[in-house]
C-alpha positions as CSV (number, residue, x, y, z in Angstrom):
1,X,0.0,0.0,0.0
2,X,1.2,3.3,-0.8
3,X,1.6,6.3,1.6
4,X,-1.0,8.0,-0.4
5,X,-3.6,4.9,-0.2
6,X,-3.1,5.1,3.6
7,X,-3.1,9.0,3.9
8,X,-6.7,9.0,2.0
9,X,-8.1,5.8,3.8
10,X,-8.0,7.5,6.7
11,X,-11.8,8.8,7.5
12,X,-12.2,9.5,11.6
13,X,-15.9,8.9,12.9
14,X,-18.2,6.9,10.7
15,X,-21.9,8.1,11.6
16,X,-25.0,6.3,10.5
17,X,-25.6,3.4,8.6
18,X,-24.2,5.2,5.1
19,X,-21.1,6.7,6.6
20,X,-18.7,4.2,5.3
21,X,-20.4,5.1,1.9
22,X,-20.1,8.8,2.9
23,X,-16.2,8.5,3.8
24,X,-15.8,6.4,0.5
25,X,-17.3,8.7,-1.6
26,X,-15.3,11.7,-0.1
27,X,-12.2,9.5,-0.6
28,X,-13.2,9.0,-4.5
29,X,-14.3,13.0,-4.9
30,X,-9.9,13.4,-3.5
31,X,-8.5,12.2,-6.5
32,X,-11.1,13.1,-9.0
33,X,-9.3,15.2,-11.3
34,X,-6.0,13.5,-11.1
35,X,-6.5,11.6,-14.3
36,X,-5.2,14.9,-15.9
37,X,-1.7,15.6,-14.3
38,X,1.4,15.3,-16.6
39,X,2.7,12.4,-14.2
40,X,1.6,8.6,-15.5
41,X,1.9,7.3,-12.2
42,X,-0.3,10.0,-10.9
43,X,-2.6,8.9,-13.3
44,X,-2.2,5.3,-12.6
45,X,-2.9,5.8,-9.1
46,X,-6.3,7.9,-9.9
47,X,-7.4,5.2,-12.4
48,X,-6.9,2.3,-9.6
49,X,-8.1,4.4,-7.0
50,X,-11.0,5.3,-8.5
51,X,-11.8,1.7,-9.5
52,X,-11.4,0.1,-6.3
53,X,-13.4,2.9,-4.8
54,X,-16.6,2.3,-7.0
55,X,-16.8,-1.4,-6.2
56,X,-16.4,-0.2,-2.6
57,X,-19.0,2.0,-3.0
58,X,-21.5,-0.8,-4.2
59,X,-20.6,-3.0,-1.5
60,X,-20.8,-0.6,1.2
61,X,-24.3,1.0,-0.4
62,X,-25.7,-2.7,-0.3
63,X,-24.3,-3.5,3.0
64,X,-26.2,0.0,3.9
65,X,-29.4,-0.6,2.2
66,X,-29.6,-4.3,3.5
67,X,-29.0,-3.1,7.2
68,X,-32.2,-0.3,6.9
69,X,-34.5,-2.9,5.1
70,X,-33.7,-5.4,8.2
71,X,-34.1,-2.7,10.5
72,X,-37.5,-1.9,8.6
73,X,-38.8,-5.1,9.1
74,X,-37.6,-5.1,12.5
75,X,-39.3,-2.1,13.9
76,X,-42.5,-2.7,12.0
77,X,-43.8,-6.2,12.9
């Protein structure tokens, strides 16, 4: 992992059931952009970054969604 993965993994409090998607989704919207520097491995980086955070973000919104239809059924019965 590189000191850049570990700088922008880090998040502080998660809050609510769609904070990790929250956090993951700020993480994404930090290296937005980068696909343009003049740097290839800056580039690189952005491209894998970006990758990785999408299926992240599908897991994390299912994990999410899965947790307030449970909670749904939960509380309503």
């Amino acid at each position: 992992m590189h000191i850049v993965d570990k700088v922008i993994d880090s998040s502080g409090v998660l809050v609510g059931e769609y904070g990790s998607v929250e956090a993951q989704e700020a993480r994404k919207a930090l290296v937005t952009g980068w696909d343009t520097y003049d740097r290839e491995a800056v580039r690189a980086f952005a491209a894998r970054f970006i990758k990785s955070a999408d299926n992240q973000l599908a897991m994390e919104r299912r994990r999410a969604d899965r947790l307030v239809a449970l909670r749904k059924i939960e509380y309503e019965d």
